[in-house]
Every structure is written in C-alpha cells, then in structure tokens.
C-alpha positions in Angstrom: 145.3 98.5 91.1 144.2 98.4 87.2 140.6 97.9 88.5 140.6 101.3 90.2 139.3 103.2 87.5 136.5 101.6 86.1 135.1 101.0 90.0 135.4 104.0 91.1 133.3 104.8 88.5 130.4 102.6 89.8 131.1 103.7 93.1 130.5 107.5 92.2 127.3 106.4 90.2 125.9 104.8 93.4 127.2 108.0 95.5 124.9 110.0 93.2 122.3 108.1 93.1 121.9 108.1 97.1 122.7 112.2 96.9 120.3 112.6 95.0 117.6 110.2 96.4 118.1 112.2 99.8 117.7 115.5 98.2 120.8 116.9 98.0 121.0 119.4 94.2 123.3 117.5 91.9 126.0 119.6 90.9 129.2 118.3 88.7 132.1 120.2 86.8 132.7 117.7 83.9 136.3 118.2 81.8 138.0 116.0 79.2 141.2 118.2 79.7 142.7 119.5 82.7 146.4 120.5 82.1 149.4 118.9 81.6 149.6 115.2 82.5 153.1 115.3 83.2 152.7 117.9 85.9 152.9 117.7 89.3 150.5 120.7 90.3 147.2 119.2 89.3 145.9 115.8 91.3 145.4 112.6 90.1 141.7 112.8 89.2 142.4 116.0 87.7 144.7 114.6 84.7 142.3 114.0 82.1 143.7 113.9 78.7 142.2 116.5 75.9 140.9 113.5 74.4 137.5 111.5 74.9 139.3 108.2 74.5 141.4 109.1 77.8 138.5 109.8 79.9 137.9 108.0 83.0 134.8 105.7 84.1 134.4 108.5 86.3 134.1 111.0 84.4 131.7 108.6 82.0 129.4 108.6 85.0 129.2 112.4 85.5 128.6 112.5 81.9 125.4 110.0 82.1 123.8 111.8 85.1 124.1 114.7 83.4 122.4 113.8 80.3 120.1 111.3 81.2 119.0 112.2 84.6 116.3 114.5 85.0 115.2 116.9 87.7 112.3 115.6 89.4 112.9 112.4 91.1 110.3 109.7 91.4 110.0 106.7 94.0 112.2 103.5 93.1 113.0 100.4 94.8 114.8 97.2 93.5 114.6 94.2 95.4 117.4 92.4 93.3 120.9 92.4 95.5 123.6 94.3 94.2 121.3 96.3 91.8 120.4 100.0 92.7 118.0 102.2 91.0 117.5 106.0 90.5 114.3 107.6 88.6 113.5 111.2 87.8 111.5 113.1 85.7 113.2 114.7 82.3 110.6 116.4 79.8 108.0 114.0 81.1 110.1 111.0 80.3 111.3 108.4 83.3 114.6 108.4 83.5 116.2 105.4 85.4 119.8 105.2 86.4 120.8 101.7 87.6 123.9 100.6 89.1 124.7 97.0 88.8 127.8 96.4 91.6 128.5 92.4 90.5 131.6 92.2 88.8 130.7 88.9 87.7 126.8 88.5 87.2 124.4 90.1 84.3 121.1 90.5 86.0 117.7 89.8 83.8 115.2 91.4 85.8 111.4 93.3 85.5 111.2 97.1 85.4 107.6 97.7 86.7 106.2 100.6 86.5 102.9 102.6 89.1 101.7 105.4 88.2 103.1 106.2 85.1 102.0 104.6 81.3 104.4 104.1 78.5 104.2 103.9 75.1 106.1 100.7 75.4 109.1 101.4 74.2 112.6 102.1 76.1 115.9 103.5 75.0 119.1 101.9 76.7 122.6 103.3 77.1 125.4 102.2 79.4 128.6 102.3 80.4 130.6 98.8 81.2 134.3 97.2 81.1 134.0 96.9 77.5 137.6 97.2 76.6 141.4 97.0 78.2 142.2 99.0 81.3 145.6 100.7 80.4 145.4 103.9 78.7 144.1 105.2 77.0 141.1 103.5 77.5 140.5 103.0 81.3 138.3 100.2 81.0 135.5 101.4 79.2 134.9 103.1 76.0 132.2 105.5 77.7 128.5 105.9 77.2 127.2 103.7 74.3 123.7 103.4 72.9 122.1 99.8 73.5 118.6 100.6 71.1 115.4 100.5 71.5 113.0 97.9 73.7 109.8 97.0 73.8 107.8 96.0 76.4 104.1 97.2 77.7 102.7 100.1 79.3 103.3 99.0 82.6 106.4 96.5 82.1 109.1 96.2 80.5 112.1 93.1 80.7 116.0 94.1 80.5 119.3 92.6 80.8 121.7 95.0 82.8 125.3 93.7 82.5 127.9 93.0 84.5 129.7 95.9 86.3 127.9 98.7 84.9 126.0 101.8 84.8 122.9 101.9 82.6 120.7 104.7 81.9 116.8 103.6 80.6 114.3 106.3 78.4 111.3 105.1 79.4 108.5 108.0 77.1 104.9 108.6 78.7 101.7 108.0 76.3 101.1 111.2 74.3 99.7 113.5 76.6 99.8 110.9 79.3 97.5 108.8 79.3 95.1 109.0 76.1 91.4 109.5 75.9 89.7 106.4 74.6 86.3 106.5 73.4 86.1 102.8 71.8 83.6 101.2 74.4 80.0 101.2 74.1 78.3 104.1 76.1 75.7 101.8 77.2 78.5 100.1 79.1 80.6 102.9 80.1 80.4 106.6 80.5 82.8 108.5 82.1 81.8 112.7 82.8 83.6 115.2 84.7 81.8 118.6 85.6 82.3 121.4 85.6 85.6 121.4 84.1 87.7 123.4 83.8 87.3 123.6 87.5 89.4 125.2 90.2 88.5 123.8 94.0 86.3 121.0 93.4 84.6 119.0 90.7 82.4 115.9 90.1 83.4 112.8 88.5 80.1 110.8 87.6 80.8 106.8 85.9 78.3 104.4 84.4 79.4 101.0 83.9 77.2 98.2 83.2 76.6 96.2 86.2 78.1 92.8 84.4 81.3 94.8 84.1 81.6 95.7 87.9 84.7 93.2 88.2 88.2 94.7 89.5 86.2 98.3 89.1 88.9 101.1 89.7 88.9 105.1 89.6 92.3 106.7 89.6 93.7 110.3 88.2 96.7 110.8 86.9 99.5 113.9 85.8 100.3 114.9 82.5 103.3 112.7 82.7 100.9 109.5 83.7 101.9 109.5 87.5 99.3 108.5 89.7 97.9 111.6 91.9 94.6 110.2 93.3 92.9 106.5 93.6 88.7 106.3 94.8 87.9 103.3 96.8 85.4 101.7 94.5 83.8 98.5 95.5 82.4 95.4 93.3 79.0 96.1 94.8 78.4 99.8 93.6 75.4 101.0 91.6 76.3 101.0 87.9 76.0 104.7 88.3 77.9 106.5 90.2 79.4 110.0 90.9 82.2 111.0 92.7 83.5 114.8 94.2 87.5 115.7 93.2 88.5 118.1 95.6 92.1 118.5 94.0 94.2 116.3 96.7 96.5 114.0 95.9 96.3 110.7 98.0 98.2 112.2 100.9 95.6 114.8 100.9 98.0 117.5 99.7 96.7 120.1 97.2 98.1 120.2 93.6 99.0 122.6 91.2 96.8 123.6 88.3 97.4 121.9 85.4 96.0 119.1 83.3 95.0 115.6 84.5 93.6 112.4 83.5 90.3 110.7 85.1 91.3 106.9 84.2 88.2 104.3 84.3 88.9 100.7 84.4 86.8 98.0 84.7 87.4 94.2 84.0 90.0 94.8 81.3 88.1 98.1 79.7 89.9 101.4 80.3 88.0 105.1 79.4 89.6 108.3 80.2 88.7 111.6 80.7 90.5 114.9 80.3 90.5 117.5 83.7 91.5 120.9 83.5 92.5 122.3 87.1 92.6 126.0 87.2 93.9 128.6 89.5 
C-alpha cells in the first residue's frame, strides 16, 4: 500500500503518453491545494496539501507533461522492454518523455535521432523514488534538473533510472540545419532555382565523381525534420539537377515556409537554404 503513490504516478505518465500518441488533446487541471485534508467531501486524489513538498507523483507527472511536453508530436519507438517513449515538438526543440516501468533496473540505452540535427547537447530532468514514502514526501521530491549532456547530432547516450519519469531537451541546430560553405566548389556545388519559389523548383548538385560514395539528397524543416529524400545512385553524372515539387515523401503538399536542401557525400555535407512561398 505505501507504493501506491509513486506508481500511480508512472502509471498516469504512460496513460499520457499513449493519449497523446493516439491523438487525443492533452488537457490537465494541476493543483497543490485542494481543501481541507481532514474533510470528507473532497476524494482522495483530491487532498493535496497547500504545499509543494505534499504533492503527489501524480501530480509531479501532470506537472512534467505540462512543461516539457510540446505540441506537435513526432514518431518514436523504443525497442528496450519496460521503457516507453513520447516526442513532440516545443519551440522547435524535441521533447522526449520516457517512462521507465522496472522498479528495479536503470536502463543505459541510445537515443537516435531521423530527421532531426542537434546541436549536441541535451537537458535532463526527472522524477524518481528519491526519498521516503510517508508524508509529506510521497516518494519523490518532484521534478529535478539532471544537467546538461552531450552527445552528437544524431546520438546521444543516457542513463534513465529506475522507476521513473524523465523528460529529455534535445535543441535543433540554429536554424536547423546550418549552411556550410567549407568544401571546395570544384568538388561540390549545391544550387536551388528559382528560389524563393512557390509550386516547383530545381535542385541542381555537382560533386566530384571520386566523391560519389554513399551520395544522398534529402530536405529538411526549420526544426531539422526530414520532409523529402531523392533516390541518388553511386553511378550518377557528377552533375546533376533535380525538380522539388513541394511533397513531402508521402507525396503530401507542405506549407510555405523555410527548408533546408542537405548534400552529403562520403562524409562531406553542403546545404542550401529554400524559401517556399504561398
């Protein structure tokens, strides 16, 4: 019975997380005072007392999704048991909820990330059975703030303890993904015309045909999520030029806005910056 708080609280986490992966509009009251404790006309999970100490894992939980969960939710998967993951979008930062359900095992595991480039650093917080379980504590002593990690653009390693809720701030590259200009344009050369465009536009590439290996063509969002990859084989011309005509890679339109051509080719990466207009 003295565990009840604290997992209910990582049961409501991973109740929120599934709400929210299917669609359904996230919507909390959160309170740290609800009446008197010594009444009998307010429920159980209603008696919150007016201090922060007193509040519930529960509450805790409510309190994380709310800050540290964006709008915008993004694909995830983990394939570690016992470990469930939520991303969204917040201010064009990834924001990823993860529920780890072992009361007895810390799990050391790789966050990769698609579509999306970091500046290689991520923000921690979480809440775990840090402290007694009688009042006023309940188990945990709420949200606290784990530092800064760093990792690469694409990867990052992290430790999520024991029978608890973490929330990782994971920041895009400024704009992105950056324009680079540091290679040779004898090697590379990476146009777009005309741009700003508004139905269709033409991405032309030079790469020097020693650097065909591992070629790829891919556009991006302003928050570095992948929108668009070109089939581009070892065997093409060293120039090359191919037609945008704003779909995503399930051939859906999208919105005007800014975008990223990204060039990459045997470890080299150029970029290019698109303007789609209405």
């Amino acid at each position: 019975p003295l565990w009840w708080n604290y997992l209910d609280g990582l049961f409501i986490a991973d109740v929120l997380g599934h709400f929210a992966r299917a669609g359904v509009p996230k919507a909390a009251v959160h309170s740290i005072y609800e009446g008197d404790p010594d009444s009998d006309e307010f429920p159980l999970f209603g008696i919150i007392r007016g201090d922060t100490l007193s509040m519930r894992a529960v509450c805790w939980v409510l309190k994380l999704y709310l800050d540290f969960f964006g709008d915008s939710l993004v694909k995830t998967t983990s394939d570690v048991f016992g470990l469930n993951v939520y991303g969204s979008i917040r201010d064009d930062t990834l924001a990823l909820v993860v529920i780890n359900k072992s009361l007895d095992s810390a799990y050391t595991t790789t966050i990769n990330l698609h579509g999306f480039m970091s500046n290689d650093t991520l923000q921690a917080w979480d809440i775990t059975n840090d402290t007694i379980l009688s009042a006023p504590w309940n188990g945990t002593k709420g949200i606290i703030y784990r530092g800064k990690y760093s990792g690469d653009s694409m990867s990052f390693t992290y430790t999520f303890p024991k029978a608890s809720v973490s929330a990782l701030w994971i920041e895009p590259k400024v704009g992105g993904i950056e324009e680079d200009s540091r290679f040779k344009i004898t090697d590379y050369r990476l146009e777009v015309y005309p741009n700003p465009f508004t139905q269709k536009t033409v991405i032309e590439f030079r790469v020097k045909s020693s650097k065909l290996k591992d070629l790829q063509l891919q556009i991006y969002d302003l928050a570095g999520r992948l929108v668009k990859s070109f089939p581009i084989t070892n065997n093409q011309s060293p120039i090359n030029s191919i037609i945008w005509d704003r779909k995503d890679n399930n051939k859906k339109r999208v919105a005007s806005g800014i975008y990223f051509c990204r060039l990459e080719a045997s470890g080299k990466i150029l970029t290019k910056k698109m303007c789609l207009v209405r």
